[in-house]
C-alpha positions as CSV (number, residue, x, y, z in Angstrom):
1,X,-15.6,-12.8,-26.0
2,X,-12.1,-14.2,-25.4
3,X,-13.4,-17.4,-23.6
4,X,-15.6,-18.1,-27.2
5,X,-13.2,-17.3,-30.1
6,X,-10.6,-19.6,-27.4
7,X,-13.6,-22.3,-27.4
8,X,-14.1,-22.6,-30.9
9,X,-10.1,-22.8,-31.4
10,X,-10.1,-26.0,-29.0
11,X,-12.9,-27.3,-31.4
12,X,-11.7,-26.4,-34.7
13,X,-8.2,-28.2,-33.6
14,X,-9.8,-31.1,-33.0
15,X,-11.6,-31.5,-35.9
16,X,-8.8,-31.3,-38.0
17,X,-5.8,-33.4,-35.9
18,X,-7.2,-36.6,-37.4
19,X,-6.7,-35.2,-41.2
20,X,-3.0,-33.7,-39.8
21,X,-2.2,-36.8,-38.2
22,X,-2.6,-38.5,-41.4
23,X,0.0,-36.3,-43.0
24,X,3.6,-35.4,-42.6
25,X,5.7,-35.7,-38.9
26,X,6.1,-32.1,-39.4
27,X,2.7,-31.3,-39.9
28,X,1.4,-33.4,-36.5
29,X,4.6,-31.5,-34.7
30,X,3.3,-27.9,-35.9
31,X,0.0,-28.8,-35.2
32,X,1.2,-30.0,-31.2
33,X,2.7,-27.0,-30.9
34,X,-0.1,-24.6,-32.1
35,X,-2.4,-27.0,-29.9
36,X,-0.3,-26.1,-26.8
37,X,0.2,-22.4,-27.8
38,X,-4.0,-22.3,-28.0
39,X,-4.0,-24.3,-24.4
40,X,-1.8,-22.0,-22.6
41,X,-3.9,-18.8,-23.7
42,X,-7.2,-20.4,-22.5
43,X,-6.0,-21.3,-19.5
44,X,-4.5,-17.6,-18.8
45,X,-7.9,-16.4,-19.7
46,X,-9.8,-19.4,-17.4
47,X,-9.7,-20.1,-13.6
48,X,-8.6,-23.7,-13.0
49,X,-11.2,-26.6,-12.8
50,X,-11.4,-26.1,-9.0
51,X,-12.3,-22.3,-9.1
52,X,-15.0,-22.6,-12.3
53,X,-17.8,-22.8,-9.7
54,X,-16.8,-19.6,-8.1
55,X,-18.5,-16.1,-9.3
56,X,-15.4,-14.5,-11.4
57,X,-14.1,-11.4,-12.5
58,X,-12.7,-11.7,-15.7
59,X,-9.1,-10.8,-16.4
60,X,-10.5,-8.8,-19.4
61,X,-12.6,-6.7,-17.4
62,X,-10.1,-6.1,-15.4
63,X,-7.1,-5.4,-17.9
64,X,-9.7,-3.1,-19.5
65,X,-10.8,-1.0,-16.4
66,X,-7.1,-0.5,-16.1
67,X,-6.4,0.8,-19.4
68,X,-9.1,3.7,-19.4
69,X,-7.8,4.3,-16.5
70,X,-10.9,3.5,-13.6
71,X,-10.8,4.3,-10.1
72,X,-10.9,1.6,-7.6
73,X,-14.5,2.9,-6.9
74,X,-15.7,3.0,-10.1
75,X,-13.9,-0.7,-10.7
76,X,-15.4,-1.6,-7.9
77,X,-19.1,-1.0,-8.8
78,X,-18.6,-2.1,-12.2
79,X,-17.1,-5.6,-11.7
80,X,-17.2,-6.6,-8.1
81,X,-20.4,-5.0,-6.3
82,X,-23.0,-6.9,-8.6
83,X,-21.2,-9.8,-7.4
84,X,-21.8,-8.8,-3.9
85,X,-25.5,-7.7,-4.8
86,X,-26.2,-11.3,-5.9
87,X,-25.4,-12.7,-2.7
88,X,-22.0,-13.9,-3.1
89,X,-19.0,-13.7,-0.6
90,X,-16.0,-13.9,-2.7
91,X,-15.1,-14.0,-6.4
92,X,-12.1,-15.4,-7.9
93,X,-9.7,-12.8,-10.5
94,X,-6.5,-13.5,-12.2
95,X,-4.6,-9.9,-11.4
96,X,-1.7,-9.5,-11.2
97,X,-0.1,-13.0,-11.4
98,X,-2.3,-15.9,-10.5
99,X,-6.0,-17.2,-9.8
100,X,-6.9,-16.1,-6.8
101,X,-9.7,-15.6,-4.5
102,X,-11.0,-12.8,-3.5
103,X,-13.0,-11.8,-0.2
104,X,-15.0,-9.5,0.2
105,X,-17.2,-10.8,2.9
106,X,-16.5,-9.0,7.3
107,X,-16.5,-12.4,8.8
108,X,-15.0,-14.6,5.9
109,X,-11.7,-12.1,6.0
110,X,-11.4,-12.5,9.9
111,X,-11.3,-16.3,9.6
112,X,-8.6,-15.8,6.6
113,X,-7.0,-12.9,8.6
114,X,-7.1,-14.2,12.2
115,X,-5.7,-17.8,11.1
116,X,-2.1,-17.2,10.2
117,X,-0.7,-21.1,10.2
118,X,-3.7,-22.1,7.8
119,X,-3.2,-19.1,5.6
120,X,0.6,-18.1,5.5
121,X,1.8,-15.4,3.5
122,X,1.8,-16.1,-0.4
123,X,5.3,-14.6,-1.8
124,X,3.0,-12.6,-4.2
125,X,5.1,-10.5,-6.7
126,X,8.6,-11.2,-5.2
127,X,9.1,-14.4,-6.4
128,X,8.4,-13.0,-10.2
129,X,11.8,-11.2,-9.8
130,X,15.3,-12.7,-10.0
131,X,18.3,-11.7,-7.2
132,X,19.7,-9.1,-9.8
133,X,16.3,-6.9,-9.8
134,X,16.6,-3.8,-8.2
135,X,12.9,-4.4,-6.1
136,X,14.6,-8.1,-4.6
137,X,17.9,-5.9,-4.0
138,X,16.6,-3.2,-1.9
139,X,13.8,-5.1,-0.3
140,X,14.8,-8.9,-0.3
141,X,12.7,-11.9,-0.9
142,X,12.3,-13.0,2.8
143,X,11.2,-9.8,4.4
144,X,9.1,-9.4,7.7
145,X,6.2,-8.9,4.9
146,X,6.6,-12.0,3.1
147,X,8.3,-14.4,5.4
148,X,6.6,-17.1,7.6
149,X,7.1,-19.2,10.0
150,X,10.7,-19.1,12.4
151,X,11.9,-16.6,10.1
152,X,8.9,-14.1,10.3
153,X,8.8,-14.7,13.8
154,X,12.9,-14.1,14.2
155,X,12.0,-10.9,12.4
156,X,9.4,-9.9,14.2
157,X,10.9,-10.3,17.4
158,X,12.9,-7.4,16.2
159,X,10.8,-5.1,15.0
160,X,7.6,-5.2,17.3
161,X,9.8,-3.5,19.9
162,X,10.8,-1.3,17.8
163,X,7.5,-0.2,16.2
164,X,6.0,0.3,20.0
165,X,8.9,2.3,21.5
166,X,8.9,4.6,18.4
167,X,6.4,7.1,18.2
168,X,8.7,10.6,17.1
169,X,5.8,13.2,17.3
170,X,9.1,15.7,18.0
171,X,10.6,14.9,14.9
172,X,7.2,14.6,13.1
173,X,6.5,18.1,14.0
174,X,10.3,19.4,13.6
175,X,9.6,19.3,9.5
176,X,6.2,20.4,9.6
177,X,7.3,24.1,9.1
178,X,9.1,23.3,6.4
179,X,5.8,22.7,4.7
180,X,4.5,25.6,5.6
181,X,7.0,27.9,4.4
182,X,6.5,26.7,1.0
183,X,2.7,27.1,1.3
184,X,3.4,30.4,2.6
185,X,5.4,31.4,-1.0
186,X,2.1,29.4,-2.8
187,X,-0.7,30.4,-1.2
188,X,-2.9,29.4,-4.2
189,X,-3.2,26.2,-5.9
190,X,-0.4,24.5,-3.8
191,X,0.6,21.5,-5.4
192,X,-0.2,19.2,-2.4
193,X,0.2,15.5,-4.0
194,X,4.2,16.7,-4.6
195,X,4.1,18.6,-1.4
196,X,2.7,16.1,0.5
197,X,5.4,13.3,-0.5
198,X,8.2,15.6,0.0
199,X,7.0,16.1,3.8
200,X,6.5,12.5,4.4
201,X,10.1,11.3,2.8
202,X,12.1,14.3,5.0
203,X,10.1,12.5,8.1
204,X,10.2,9.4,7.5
205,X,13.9,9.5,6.2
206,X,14.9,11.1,10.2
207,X,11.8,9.1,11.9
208,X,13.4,5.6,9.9
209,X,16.8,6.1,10.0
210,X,17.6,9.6,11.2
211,X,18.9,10.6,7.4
212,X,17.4,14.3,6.3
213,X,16.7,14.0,2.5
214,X,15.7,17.8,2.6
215,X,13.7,17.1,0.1
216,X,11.2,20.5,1.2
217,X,14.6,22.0,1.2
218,X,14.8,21.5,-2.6
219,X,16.5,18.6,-2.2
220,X,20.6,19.8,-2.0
221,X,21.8,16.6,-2.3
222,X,20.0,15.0,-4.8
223,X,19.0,12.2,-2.4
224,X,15.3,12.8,-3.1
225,X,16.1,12.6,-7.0
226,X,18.1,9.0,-6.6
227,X,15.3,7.4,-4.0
228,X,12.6,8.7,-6.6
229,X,14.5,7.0,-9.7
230,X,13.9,3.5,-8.4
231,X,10.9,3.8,-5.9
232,X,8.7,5.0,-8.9
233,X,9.6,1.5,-11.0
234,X,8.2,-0.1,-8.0
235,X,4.7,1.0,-8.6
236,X,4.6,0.9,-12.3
237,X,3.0,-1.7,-14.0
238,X,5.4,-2.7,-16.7
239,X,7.7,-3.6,-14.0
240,X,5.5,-6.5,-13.0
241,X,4.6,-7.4,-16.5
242,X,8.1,-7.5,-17.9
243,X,9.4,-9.5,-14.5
244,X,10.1,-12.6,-15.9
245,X,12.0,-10.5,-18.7
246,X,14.5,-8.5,-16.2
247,X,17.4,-11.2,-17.1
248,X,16.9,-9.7,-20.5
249,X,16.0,-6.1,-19.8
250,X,18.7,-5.2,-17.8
251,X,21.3,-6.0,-20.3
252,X,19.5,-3.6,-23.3
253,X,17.7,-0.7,-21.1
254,X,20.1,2.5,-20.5
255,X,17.0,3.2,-17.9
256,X,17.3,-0.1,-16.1
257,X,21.3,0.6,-15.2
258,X,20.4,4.3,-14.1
259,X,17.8,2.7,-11.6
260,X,20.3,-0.2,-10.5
261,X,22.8,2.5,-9.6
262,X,20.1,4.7,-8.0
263,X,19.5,1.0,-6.1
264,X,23.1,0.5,-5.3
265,X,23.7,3.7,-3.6
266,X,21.0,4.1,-1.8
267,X,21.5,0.7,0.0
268,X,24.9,2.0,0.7
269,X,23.8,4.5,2.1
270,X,21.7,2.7,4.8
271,X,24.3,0.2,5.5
272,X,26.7,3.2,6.3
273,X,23.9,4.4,8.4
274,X,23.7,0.7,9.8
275,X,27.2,0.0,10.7
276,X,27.7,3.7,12.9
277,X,24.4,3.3,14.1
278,X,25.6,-0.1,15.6
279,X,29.1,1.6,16.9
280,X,26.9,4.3,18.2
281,X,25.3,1.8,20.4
282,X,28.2,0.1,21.6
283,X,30.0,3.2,22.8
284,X,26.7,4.6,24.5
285,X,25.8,7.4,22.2
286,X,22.4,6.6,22.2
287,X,22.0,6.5,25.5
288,X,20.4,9.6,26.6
289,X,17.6,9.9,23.7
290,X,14.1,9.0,25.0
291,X,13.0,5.7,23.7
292,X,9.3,7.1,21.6
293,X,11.9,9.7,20.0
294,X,14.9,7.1,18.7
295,X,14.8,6.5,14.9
296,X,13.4,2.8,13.9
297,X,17.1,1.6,12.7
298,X,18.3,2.8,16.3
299,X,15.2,0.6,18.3
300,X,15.8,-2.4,15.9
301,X,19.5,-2.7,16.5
302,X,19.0,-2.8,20.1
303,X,16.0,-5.2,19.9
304,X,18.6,-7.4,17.8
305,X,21.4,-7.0,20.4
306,X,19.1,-7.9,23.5
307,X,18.0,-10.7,21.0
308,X,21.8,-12.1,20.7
309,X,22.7,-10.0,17.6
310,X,22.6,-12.5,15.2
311,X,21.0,-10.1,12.7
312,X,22.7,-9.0,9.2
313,X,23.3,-5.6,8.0
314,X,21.4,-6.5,5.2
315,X,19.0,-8.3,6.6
316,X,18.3,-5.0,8.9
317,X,18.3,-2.9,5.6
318,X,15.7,-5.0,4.1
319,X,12.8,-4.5,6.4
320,X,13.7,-0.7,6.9
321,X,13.7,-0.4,2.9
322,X,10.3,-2.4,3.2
323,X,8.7,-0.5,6.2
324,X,10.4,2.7,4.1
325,X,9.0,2.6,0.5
326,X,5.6,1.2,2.4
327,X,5.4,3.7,4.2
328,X,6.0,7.0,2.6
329,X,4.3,6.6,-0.5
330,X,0.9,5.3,1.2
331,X,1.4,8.0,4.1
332,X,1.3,10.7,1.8
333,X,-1.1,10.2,-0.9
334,X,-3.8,9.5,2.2
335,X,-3.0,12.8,3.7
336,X,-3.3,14.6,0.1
337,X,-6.8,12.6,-0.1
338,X,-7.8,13.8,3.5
339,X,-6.8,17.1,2.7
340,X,-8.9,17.3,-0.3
341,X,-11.8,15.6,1.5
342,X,-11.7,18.5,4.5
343,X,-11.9,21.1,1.8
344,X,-14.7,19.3,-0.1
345,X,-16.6,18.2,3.2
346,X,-16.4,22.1,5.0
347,X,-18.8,21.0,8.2
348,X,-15.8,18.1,8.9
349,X,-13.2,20.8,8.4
350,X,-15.0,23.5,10.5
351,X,-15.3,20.8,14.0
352,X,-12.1,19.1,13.7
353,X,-10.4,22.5,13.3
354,X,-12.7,23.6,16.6
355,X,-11.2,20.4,18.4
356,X,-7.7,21.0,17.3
357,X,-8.1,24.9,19.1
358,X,-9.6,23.5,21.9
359,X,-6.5,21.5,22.7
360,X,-3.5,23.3,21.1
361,X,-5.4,26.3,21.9
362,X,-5.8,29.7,19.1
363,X,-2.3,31.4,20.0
364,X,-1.2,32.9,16.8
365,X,2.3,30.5,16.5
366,X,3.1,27.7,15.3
367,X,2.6,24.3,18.2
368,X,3.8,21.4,18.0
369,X,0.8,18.5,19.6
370,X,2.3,16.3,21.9
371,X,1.2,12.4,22.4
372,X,-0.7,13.8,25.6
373,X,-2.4,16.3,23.7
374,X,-3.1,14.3,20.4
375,X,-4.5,11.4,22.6
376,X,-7.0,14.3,24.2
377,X,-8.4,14.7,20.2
378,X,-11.3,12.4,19.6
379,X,-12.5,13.4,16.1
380,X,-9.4,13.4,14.3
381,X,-9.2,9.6,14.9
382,X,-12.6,9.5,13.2
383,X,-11.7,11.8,10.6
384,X,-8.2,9.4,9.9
385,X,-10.3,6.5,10.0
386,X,-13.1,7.6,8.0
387,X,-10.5,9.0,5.4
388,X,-9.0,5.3,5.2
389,X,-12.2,4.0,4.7
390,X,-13.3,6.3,1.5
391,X,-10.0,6.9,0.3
392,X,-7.0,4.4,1.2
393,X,-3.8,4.1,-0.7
394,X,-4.4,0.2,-0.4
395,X,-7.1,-1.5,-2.4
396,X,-6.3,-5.4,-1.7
397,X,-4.2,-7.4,0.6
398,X,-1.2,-9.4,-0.1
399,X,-2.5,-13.0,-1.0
400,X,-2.3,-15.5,1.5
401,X,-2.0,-19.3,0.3
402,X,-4.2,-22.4,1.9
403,X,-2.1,-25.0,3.7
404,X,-4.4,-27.3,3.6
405,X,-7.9,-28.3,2.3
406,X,-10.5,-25.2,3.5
407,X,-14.1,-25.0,3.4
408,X,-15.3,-21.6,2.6
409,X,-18.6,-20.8,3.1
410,X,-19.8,-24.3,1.4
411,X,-17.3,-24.1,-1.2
412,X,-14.1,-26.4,-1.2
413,X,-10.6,-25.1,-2.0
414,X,-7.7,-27.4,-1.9
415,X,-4.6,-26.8,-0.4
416,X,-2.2,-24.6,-2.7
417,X,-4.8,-22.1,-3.6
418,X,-4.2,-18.4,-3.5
419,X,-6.8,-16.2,-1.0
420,X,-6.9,-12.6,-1.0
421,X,-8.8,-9.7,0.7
422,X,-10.6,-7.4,-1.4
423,X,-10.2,-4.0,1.0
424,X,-11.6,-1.8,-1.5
425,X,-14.9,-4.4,-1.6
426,X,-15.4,-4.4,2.4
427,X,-14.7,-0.6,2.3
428,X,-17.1,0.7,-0.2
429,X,-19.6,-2.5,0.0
430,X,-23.3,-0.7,0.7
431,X,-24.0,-4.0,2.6
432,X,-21.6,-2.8,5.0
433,X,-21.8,1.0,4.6
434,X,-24.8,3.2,4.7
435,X,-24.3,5.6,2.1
436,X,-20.3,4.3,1.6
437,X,-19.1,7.1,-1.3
438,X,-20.3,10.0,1.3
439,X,-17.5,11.0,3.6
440,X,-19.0,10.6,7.1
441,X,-16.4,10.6,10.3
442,X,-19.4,10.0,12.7
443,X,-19.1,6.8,11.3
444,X,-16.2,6.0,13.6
445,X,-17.6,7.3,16.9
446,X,-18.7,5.3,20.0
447,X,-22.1,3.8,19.4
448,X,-21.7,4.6,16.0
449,X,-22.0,2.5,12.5
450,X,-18.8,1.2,12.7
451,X,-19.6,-0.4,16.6
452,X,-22.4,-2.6,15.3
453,X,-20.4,-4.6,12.4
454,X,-19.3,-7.5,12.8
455,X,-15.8,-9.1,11.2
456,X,-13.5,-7.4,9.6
457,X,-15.3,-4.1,7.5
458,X,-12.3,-2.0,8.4
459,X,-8.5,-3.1,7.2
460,X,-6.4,-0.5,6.1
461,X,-3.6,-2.3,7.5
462,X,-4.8,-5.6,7.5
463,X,-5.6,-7.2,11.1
464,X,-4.6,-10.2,12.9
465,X,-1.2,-11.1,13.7
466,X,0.3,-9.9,10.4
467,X,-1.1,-6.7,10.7
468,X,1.2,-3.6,9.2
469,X,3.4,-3.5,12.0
470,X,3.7,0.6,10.7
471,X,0.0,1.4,11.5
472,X,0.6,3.3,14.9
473,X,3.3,4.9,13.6
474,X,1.8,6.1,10.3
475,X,-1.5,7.3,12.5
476,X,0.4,9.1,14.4
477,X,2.2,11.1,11.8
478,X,-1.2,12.0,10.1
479,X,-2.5,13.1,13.4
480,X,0.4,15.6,13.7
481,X,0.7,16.9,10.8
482,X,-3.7,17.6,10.0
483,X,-3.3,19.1,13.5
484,X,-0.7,21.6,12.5
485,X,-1.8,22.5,9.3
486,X,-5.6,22.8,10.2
487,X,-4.7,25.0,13.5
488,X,-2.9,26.9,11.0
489,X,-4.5,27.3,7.6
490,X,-8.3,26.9,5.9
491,X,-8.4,24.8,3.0
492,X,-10.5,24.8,-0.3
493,X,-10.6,23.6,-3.6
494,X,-10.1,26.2,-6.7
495,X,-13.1,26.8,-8.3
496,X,-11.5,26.4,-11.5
497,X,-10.3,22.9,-10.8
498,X,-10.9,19.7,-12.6
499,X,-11.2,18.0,-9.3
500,X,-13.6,20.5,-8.0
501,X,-16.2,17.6,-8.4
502,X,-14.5,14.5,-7.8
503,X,-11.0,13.9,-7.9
504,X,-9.6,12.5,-11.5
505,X,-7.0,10.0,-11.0
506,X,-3.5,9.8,-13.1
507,X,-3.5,5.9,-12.5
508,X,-6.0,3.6,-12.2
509,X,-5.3,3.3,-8.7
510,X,-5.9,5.3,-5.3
511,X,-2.9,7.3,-5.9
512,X,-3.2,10.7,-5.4
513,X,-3.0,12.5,-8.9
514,X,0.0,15.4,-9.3
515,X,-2.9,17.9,-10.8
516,X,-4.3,18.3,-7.6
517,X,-3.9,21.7,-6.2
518,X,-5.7,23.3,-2.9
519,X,-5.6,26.7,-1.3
520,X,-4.6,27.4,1.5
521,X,-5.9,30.6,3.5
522,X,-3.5,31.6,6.7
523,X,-5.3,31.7,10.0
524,X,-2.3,33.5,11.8
């Protein structure tokens, strides 16, 4: 509709510029203008010459499947699944910035995935924001995430040892109680979305940086009030739309100065952190703390020294604010979605809980799993898994950006373009699923569905060597904390709730909606 009315503009100007031409300077001026005002709408709305070839979703279809609010399953079958039907491996989409192209083929993202020099990071949203905006503030514009070349690999160099020393299932399990002594006071209808993100900020604030934001605790200090002020503009959409505005809106918005405070102390409060954690060090402190149980700020700082401790406190503060905000947010809407799916799917509830007694045994106390014991548990792996597959916080993958001329699948893209990888495409494709909207765990076991694909069907965290470098970490905190709370409580839906059926989303995107309560029946 918006291609046509733009069409028959571009035709109607043309017919009359001759008769404008022939009158005032004013007139050809105003008629310029209007013509470049009419050029730069339809080329919003239309894919550069390159990418007209390429099956498209339009950037209506999509503005509109966000605005009555769609899930990324129901978007998905709507726009992007006929595409697939019809044979095709990719489409191209203008959300949210630029033309880009999207895969959603197994062996077309493991060529984009595994082939990091010829696809480098795109700087996706960041580069939208000046140095003043609260997101380039707390999280940089050249973070492990975004970075390439010397600089990602400088950065990585830090944090890979890091991310495999750490694995706190102690401290994991420490705050698990807390949780449980508020579903204790709840029983019924236990607001688990809110729950849920209050657990995973107290753990990942000790686990990250060994800070307790007691936000289970009712949050004393108001530390869980100022990280939620600016954390939540991160994820709203009118902070990407107004981007290119923030030079303006930060001078006129009473709301914008509350968050860039809420910004400013909380990096503060991690470069406090920083600077004792790295006196800490010096004087030996650290020393007796086994390495899997050391905070990730602790492990980086020591990576950095052995590395020749050329790192910045603000460097370091970057890529814990990134590893941070990525990973507590994500963490805890997929455990509120896995928690609803056990109580919907009863048979998966019923064997993992029979796996989890057969290793932590059917004492009636609290246990806390250790990495022995966790490893020993088979089908909550396929349960995690399977739950990422139907259900995962992440829909699409950062874009990457060709660096040179690529041939994909027969179709040419110059170097410069945009690629992507449609997650939610591979993940709920029937091409690669049987049955993919049904929650099936078996999925996942040996010899099972997931064996006999090939490529990349599976990518909650991406693959390849830019793989989230959080993924072990993040698994193993789900594995902890099902296992605790399905040793000690059955789970159902209310039979009076709107999600009883399916859940209904607050945002058009796999974010776990704050309506969403389950009960929780006490085992011991």
């Amino acid at each position: 509709m918006i291609e046509n009315a733009l069409k028959n503009y571009s035709i109607t100007f043309e017919q009359i510029l001759p008769m404008l031409q022939k009158r005032s300077k004013a007139s050809y001026i105003g008629a310029a203008i209007l013509l470049l005002a009419v050029q730069q709408v339809y080329s919003f709305f239309t894919p550069p010459k390159h990418l007209r070839s390429f099956p498209r979703v339009s950037f209506f279809a999509m503005i509109k499947s966000f605005y009555y609010n769609e899930s990324v399953s129901q978007r998905n079958k709507k726009l992007v699944a006929p595409i697939m039907n019809a044979g095709h491996k990719f489409y191209v989409s203008r959300i949210p910035f630029t033309w880009t192209v999207q895969i959603t083929d197994p062996n077309l993202a493991k060529t984009i995935l595994m082939k990091t020099n010829s696809f480098p990071k795109a700087s996706g949203v960041f580069e939208n924001f000046g140095n003043d905006s609260p997101i380039i503030k707390f999280l940089g514009n050249d973070n492990v995430a975004v970075s390439n070349g010397h600089k990602w690999k400088s950065q990585r160099k830090i944090m890979n040892p890091a991310f495999l020393r750490s694995m706190p299932v102690k401290t994991f399990g420490s705050v698990v109680p807390r949780l449980f002594a508020l579903i204790d006071q709840e029983s019924e209808n236990v607001q688990i979305t809110t729950r849920m993100k209050s657990l995973t900020l107290d753990i990942l604030g000790l686990a990250a940086f060994g800070f307790d934001f007691q936000s289970l605790k009712g949050d004393p200090e108001g530390w869980t009030k100022t990280y939620n002020i600016f954390a939540d503009t991160f994820f709203s959409p009118w902070t990407i739309v107004l981007s290119n505005f923030d030079f303006l809106v930060k001078y006129f918005s009473a709301e914008r100065r509350r968050i860039d405070r809420a910004t400013e102390k909380f990096n503060d409060m991690i470069d406090v952190l920083t600077n004792k954690r790295r006196q800490d060090i010096k004087n030996g402190l650290k020393n007796g703390i086994p390495e899997n149980e050391k905070d990730l700020l602790t492990l980086m700082i020591e990576a950095d020294t052995r590395e020749g401790g050329n790192t910045s406190t603000e460097e370091l503060r970057h890529n814990i604010a990134l590893f941070f905000l990525a990973g507590h947010d994500t963490t805890a809407h997929t455990l509120t979605f896995c928690l609803y799916n056990l109580a919907k799917n009863k048979d998966v509830q019923r064997k993992l809980r029979e796996e989890i007694l057969e290793v932590l045994g059917d004492d009636p106390i609290d246990v806390f799993p250790t990495l022995e014991e966790l490893k020993q548990m088979n089908y909550i792996d396929q349960v995690i898994k399977e739950n990422l597959r139907h259900s995962g916080p992440a829909d699409m993958l950062m874009a990457r950006i060709t660096s040179e001329d690529f041939d994909l699948d027969g179709f040419f893209i110059p170097k410069g373009t945009n690629v992507g990888v449609d997650i939610s495409a591979l993940h709920l494709s029937e091409k690669n699923w049987k049955d993919p909207r049904a929650f099936l765990p078996e999925r996942f076991e040996d010899g099972g569905e997931h064996d006999d694909h090939r490529g990349f069907s599976w990518i909650p965290f991406s693959n390849g060597s830019r793989q989230c470098l959080g993924m072990n970490f993040s698994l193993t905190e789900q594995r902890v904390v099902l296992a605790m709370i399905l040793r000690k409580y059955e789970i159902d839906i209310p039979e009076d709730s709107i999600h009883r059926d399916e859940i209904v989303l607050d945002k058009p995107f796999n974010l776990a909606p704050h309506s969403l309560g389950l009960n929780f029946t006490k085992r011991y």
